[in-house]
C-alpha positions in Angstrom: -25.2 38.1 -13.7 -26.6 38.3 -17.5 -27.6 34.8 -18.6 -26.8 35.3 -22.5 -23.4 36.1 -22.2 -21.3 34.4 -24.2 -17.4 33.9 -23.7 -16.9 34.9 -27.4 -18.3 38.0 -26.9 -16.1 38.9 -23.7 -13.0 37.8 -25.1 -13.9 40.1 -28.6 -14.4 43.3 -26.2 -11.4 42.5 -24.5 -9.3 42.1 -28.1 -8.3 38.7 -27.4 -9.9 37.6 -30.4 -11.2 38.3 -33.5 -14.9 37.4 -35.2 -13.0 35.1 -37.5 -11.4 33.0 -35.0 -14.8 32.8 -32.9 -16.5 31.9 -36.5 -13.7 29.0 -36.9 -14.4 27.8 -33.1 -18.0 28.2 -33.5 -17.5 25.3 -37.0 -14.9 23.2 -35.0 -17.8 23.2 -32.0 -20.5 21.6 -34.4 -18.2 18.3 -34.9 -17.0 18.2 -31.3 -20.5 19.1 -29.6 -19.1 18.5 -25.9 -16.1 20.6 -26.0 -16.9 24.2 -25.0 -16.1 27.5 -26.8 -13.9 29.0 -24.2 -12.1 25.0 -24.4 -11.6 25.5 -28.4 -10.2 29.0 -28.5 -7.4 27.8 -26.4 -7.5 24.4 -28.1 -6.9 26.2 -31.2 -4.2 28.5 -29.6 -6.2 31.5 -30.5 -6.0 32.7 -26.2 -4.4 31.2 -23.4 -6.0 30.1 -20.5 -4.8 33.3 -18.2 -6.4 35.5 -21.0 -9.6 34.0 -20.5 -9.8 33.5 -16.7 -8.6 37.2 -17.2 -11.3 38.2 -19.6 -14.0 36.5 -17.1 -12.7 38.3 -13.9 -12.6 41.8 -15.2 -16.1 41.1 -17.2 -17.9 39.8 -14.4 -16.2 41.1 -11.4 -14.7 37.9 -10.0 -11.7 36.9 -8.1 -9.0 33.9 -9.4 -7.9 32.3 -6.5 -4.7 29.8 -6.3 -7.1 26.3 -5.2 -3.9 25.0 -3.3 -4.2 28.2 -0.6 -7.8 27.9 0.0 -8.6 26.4 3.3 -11.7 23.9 2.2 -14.4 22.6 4.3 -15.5 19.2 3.4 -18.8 19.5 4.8 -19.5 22.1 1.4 -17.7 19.9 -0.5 -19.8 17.0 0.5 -23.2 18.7 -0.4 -23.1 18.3 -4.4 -22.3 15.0 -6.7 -18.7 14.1 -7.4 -20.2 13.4 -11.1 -20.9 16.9 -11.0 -18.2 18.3 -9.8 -15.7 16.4 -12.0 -17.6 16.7 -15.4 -18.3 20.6 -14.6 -14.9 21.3 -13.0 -16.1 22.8 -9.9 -15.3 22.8 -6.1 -17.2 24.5 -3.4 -15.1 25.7 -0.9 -16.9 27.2 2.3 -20.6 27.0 3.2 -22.3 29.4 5.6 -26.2 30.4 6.2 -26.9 29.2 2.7 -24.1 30.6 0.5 -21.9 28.5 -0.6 -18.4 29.6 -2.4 -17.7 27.7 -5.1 -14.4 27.7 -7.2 -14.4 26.9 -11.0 -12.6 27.9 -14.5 -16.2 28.3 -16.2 -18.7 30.5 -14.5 -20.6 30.9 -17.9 -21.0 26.8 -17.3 -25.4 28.0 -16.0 -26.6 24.9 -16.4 -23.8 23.2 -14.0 -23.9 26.3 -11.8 -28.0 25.9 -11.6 -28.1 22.1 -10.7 -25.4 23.1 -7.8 -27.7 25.1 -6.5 -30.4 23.0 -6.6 -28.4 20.6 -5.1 -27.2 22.4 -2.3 -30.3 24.8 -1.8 -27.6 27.4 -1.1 -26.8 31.0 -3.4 -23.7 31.0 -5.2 -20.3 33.3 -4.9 -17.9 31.8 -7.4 -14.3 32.4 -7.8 -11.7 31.0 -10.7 -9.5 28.9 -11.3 -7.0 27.7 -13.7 -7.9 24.5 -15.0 -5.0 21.4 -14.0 -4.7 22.9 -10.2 -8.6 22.9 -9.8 -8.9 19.2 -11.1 -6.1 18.0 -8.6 -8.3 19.7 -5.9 -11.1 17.6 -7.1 -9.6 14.4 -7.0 -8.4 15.0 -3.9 -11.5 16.5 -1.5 -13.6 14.0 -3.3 -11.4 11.2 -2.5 -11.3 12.5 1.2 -15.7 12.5 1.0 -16.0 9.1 0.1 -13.3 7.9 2.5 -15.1 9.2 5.7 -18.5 8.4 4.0 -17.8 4.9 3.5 -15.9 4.4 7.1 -19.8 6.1 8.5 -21.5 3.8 6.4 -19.8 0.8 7.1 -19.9 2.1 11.2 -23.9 2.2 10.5 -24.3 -0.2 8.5 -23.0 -3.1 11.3 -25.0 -4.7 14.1 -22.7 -5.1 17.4 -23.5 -8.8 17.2 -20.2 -10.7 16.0 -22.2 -13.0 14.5 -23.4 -10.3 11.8 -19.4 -9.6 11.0 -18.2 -13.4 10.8 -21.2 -13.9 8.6 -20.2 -10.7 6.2 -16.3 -12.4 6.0 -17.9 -15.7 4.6 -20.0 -13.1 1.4 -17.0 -11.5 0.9 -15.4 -13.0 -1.8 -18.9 -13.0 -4.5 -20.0 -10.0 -3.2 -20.8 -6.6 -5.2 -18.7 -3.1 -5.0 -21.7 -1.7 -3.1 -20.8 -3.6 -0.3 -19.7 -1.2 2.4 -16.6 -2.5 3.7 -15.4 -3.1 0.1 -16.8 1.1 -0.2 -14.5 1.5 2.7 -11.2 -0.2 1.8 -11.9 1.3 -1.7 -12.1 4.7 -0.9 -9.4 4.8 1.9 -6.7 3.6 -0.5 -8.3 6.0 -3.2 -8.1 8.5 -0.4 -4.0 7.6 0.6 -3.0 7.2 -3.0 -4.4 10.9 -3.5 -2.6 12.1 -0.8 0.3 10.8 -1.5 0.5 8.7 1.3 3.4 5.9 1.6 1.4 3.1 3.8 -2.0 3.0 5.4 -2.1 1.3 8.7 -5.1 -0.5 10.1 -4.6 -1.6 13.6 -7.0 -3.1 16.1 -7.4 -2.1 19.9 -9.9 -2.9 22.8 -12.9 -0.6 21.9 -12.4 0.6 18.2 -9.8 0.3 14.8 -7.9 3.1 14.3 -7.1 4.3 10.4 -3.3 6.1 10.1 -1.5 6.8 7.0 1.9 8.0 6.7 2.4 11.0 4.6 6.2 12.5 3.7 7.7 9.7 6.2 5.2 11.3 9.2 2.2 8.7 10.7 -1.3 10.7 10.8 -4.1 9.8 12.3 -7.3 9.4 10.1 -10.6 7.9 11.0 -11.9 5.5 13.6 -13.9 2.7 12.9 -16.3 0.4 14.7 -14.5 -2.8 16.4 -16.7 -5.2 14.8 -16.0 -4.1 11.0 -12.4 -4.6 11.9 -12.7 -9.0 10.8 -14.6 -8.6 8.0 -12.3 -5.5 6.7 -8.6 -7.8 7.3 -10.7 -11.0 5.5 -11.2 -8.5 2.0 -7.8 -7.1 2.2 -6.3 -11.1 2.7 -8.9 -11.4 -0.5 -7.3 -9.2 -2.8 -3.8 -10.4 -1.8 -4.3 -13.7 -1.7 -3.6 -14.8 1.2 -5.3 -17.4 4.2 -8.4 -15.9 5.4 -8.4 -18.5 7.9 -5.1 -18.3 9.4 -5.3 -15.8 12.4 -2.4 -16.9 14.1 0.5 -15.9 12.1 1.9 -13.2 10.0 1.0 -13.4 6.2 2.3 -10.8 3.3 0.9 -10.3 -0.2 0.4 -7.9 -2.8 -2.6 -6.7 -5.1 -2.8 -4.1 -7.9 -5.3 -1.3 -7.9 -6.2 0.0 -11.4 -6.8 3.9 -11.0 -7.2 6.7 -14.1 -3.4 7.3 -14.2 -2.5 3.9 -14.4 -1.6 0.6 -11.7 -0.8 0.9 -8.5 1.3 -1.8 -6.9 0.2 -2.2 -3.1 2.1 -4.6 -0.5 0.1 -6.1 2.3 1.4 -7.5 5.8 -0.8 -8.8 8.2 0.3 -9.7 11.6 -1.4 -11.0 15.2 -1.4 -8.4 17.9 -3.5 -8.8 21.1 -6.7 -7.6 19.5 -6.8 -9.2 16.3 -4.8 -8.2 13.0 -3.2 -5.4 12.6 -2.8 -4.2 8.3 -0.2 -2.3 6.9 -0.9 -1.7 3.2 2.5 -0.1 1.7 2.1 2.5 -1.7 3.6 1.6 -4.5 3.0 4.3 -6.2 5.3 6.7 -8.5 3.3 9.6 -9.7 5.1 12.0 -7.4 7.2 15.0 -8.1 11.4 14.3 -8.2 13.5 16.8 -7.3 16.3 16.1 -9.9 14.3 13.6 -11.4 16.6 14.2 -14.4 19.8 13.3 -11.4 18.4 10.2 -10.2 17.1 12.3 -7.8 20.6 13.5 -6.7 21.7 16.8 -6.6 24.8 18.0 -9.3 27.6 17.5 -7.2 25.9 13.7 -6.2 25.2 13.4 -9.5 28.8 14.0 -10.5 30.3 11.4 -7.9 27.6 8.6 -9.4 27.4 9.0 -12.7 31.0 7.2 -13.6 29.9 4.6 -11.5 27.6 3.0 -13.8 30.1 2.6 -16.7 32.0 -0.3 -15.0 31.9 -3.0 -17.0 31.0 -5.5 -14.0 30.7 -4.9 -10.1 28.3 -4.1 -7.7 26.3 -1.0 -6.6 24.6 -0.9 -3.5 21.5 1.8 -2.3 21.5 1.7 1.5 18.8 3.6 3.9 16.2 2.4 6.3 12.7 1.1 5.1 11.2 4.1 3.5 14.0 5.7 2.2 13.0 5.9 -1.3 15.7 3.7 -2.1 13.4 1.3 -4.9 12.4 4.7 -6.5 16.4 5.7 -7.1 17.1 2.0 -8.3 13.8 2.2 -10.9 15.1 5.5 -12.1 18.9 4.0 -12.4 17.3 0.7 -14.3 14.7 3.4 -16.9 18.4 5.4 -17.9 19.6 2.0 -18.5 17.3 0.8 -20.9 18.6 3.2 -23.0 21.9 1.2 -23.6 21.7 -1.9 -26.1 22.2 -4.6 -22.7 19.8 -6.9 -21.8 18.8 -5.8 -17.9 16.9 -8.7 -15.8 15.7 -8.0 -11.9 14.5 -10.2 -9.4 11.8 -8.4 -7.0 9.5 -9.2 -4.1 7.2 -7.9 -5.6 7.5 -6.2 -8.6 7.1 -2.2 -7.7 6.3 -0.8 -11.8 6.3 -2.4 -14.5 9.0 -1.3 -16.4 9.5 -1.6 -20.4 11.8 -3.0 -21.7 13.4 -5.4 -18.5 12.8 -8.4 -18.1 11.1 -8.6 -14.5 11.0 -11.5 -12.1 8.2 -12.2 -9.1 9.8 -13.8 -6.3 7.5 -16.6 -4.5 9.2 -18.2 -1.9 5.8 -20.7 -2.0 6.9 -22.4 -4.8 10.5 -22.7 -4.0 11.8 -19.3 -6.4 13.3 -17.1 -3.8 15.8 -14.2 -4.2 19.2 -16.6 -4.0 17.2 -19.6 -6.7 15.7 -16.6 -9.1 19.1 -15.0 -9.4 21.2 -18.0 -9.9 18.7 -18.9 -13.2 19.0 -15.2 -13.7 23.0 -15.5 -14.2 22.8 -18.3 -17.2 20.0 -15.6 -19.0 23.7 -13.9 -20.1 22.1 -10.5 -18.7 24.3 -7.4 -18.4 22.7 -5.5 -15.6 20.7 -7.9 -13.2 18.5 -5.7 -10.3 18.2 -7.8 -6.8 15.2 -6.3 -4.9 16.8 -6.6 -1.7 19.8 -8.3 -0.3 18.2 -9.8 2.6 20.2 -13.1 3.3 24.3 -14.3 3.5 23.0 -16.6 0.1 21.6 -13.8 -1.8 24.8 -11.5 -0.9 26.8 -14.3 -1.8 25.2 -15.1 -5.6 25.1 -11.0 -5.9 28.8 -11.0 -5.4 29.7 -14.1 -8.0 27.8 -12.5 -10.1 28.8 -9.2 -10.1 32.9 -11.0 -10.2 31.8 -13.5 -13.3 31.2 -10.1 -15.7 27.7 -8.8 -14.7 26.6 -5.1 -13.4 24.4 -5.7 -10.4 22.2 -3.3 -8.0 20.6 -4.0 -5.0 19.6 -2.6 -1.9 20.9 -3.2 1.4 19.5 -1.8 5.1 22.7 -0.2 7.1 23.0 3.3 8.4 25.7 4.7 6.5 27.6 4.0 2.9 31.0 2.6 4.5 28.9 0.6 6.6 27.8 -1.8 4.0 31.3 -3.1 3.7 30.8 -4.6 7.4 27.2 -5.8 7.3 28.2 -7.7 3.5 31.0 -9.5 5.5 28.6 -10.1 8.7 26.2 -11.9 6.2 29.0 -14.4 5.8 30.4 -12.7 2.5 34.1 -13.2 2.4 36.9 -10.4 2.9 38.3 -10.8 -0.5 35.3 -10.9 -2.1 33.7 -8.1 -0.9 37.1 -5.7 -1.9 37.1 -7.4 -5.3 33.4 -7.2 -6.2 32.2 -3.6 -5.3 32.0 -0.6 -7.4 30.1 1.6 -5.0 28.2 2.8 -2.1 25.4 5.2 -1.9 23.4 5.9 0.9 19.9 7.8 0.7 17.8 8.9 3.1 14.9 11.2 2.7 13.9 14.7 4.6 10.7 16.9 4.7 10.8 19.8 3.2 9.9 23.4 4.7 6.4 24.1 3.2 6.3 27.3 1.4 3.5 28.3 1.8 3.8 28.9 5.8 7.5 28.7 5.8 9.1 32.2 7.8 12.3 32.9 9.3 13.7 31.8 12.6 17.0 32.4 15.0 18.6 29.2 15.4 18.6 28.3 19.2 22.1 28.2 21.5 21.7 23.8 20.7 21.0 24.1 17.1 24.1 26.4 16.9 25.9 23.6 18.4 24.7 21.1 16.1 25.1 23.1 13.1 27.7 25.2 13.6 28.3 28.7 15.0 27.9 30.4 11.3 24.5 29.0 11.0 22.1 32.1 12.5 19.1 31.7 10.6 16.9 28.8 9.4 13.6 28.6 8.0 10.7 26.7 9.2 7.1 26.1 8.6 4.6 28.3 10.8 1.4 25.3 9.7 -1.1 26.0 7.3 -3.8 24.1 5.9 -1.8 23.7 2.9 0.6 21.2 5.2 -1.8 19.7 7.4 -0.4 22.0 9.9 2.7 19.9 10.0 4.8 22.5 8.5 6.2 20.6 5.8 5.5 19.6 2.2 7.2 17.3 0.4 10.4 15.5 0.7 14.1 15.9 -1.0 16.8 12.8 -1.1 20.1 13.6 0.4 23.4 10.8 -0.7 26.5 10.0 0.9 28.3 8.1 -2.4 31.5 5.8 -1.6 33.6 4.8 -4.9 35.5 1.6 -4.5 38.7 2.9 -5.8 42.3 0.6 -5.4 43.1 2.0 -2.0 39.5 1.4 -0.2 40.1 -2.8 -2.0 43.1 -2.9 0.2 41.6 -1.8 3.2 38.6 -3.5 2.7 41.3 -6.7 2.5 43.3 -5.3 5.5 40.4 -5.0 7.8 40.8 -1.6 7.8 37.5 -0.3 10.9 35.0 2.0 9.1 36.0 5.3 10.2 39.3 4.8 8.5 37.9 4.2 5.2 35.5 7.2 5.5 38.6 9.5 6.3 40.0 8.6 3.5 37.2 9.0 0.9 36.4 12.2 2.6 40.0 13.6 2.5 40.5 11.8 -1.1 37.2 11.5 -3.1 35.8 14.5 -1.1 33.2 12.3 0.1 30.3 14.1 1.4 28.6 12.5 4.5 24.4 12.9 5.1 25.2 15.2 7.7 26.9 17.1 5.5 24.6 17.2 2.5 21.5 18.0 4.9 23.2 20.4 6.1 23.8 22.0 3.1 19.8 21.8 2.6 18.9 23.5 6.5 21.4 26.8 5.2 19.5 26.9 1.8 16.3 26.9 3.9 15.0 23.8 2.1 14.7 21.9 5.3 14.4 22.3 9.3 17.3 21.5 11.7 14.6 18.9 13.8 15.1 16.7 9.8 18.7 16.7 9.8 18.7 15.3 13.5 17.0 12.2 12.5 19.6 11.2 9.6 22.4 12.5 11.7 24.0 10.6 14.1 27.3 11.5 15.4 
């Protein structure tokens, strides 16, 4: 490869540009001295950023690769500096015999390109990229390195003696970043907030601590680490949440904030005894993923449509419903941000407070000093709010306020934990909610629940089996699942999509609500009346679309 080429130059020959613009990039370069040529042109809007990886390929005979097929090797991708990798946008790939492929969006970069190689002692082959896909690769394999460095460093860097770890607990709290087993917590929630992970899970056993993390709703294992780092690794995480380093015997929960480029992350902490010691859970709070019909709530159009009048009620009370993990907070945040744009005053009462959001007034629950859900919302109610947000009805009191409330003129949401929409009606009056109450209070119903989707990158088609048929009907002959790629984690999905059974509290459900009327009488009616559509029903509509897999539906479905 010629060392004087210049990107100007290419991208003249190729009649991208002309000598006048590269003169005007060439100015604009000597009052912003770090920003590259290539960088300004498109800057500038002189080329786009295809033209130029484009330009490069065909000039210098390389390939541009999509980074999200590659299959990576972390072994290359732990032989050069994250510094250099980020600052120079480039990833190495695969590593054999002393080549080393290497993917980047500026293989004119020879400085960057020579102090890989002298890092790695290895000849390059370099491939291209666009720019945004290549930096999410980045942050993500280098977030994976330093997560399995820092769990071998902090295995080495322990003596077996207990003493050595008790010892380490009592340095903890005035201790500097390089410590390693604040490296390792570090790094393995850098590591799940990267991949998107909902919960990390540190749990004890006889010989060793094992490292899960659940990703799209499915636990993975991660890394093992030593037995004895497992003490000192609880007493930093009971640190940052401040909870009772000293208290072994009973369960504690907490929350701390992590401050990452893209903004806080909120992360809840539970702690509890099991036979070997105590066993973390560390749940994400984080929001950066991708919606589907993030524009919907999340919901899909004919959802949508069924919801949407809900929220112009003047008063009443809207309940999400799913198990733990059902993305039900996320719905309610997007619900509250599409309120904010009405002139009401909108107050919520959380344990703890997911995101910060602006605009609403937001409320920490700490049962220490006597502010729980049921005290909070009752000081809440003479704030004269319009919409008031409960984090979570988890008691007959805070059912009971929630319903005043939402009968004295105020819009409330909450979330409650039942299996279906209808449901609710029966677990609000098994809280000790009364009949009348209940019919007169309610505006709606939804229930979420969330299912992989097929990835599609390894996704083919497959002949539904003789049992599937049965479960999905007869018409159903085909459905698409994923083979397992790399790109998956060999799971065969990627991502998740929200499915919604909505229930409108119309006259007729009040006065069997008030009659007693059992469950599956009020969901035939709203099926036959508000063309209610069940989970079953809405995944099912997903498994024919070839979004999702048969084996997801099963889990929501339970008739």
């Amino acid at each position: 490869m010629k060392t004087n080429l210049r990107i100007g130059e290419i991208l003249t020959e190729k009649g991208y540009v002309t000598e006048k613009q590269i003169s005007q990039a060439l100015a604009y370069q000597k009052e912003h001295r770090d920003k590259r040529v290539g960088q300004i042109l498109m800057e500038l809007g002189f080329v786009t950023e295809t033209q130029v990886l484009e330009a490069l390929a065909s000039r210098l005979q390389l390939r541009i690769v999509d980074v999200a097929q590659l299959v990576i090797n972390i072994e290359a991708v732990a032989m050069i500096d994250k510094g250099l990798a980020e600052k120079n946008l480039i990833l190495p790939v695969h590593v054999k015999d002393h080549n080393m492929q290497i993917v980047t969006n500026d293989p004119l970069n020879y400085f960057a390109l020579e102090e890989v190689r002298q890092q790695s002692g290895c000849q390059l082959e370099i491939l291209l990229s666009e720019e945004a896909p290549l930096k999410q690769a980045i942050s993500y394999y280098f977030a994976e390195v330093s997560a399995r460095r820092a769990a071998k460093q902090a295995n080495v860097g322990f003596s077996t003696s207990s003493a050595m770890a008790e010892l380490e607990i009592e340095n903890l709290d005035n201790s500097d970043d390089e410590a390693p087993i604040i490296r390792l917590l570090n790094s393995l929630i850098e590591r799940a907030i990267k991949t998107g992970a909902s919960d990390v899970h540190i749990e004890p056993f006889e010989k060793e601590t094992r490292v899960r993390m659940r990703i799209d709703g499915v636990i993975m294992e991660y890394v093992n680490i030593q037995r004895n780092i497992h003490a000192p690794l609880i007493a930093r995480i009971k640190i940052l949440s401040n909870l009772d380093i000293a208290e072994r015997r009973l369960p504690q929960d907490g929350h701390f904030r992590v401050s990452l480029d893209d903004g806080q992350v909120n992360i809840r902490v539970s702690v509890l005894p099991t036979v070997f010691g105590e066993k973390a859970v560390m749940r994400i709070m984080a929001f950066n993923g991708k919606l589907e019909h993030a524009d919907h709530f999340g919901m899909d159009e004919y959802s949508y449509k069924q919801f949407a009048p809900l929220l112009n009620y003047p008063n009443g009370i809207i309940y999400i419903t799913g198990p733990t993990g059902s993305g039900k907070s996320t719905t309610l945040y997007m619900i509250l941000e599409y309120l904010t744009g009405r002139n009401i005053n909108i107050s919520t009462i959380e344990d703890p407070v997911e995101k910060n959001l602006p605009g609403i007034n937001q409320t920490q629950v700490n049962p220490v000093a006597g502010l729980t859900f049921d005290v909070g919302l009752r000081a809440l109610m003479r704030q004269d709010p319009d919409v008031i947000m409960v984090g979570e009805t988890r008691d007959g009191e805070t059912a009971g306020t929630s319903v005043r409330a939402a009968i004295t003129g105020h819009v409330v949401l909450s979330t409650l934990h039942t299996n279906d929409a209808v449901s609710s009606i029966v677990r609000l009056e098994d809280m000790g909610v009364e009949t009348y109450l209940v019919a007169n209070s309610l505006v709606g119903l939804v229930a979420q629940r969330l299912l992989r989707k097929v990835c599609p990158n390894c996704a083919k088609e497959v002949e539904t089996t003789e049992q599937e048929r049965l479960f999905l009907g007869e018409d159903v002959k085909i459905v698409r699942k994923g083979m397992g790629c790399s790109h998956c984690n060999n799971t065969g999905y990627k991502g998740r999509i929200a499915v919604h059974e909505i229930l409108a509290i119309d006259n007729t459900v009040r006065r069997m609500i008030v009659n007693h009327n059992s469950v599956e009488e009020i969901s035939a009616y709203a099926r036959e009346h508000q063309h209610m559509r069940t989970l079953k029903e809405s995944g099912l509509i997903l498994v024919k679309e070839g979004t999702t897999t048969p084996e997801e539906l099963m889990k929501i479905s339970y008739e």
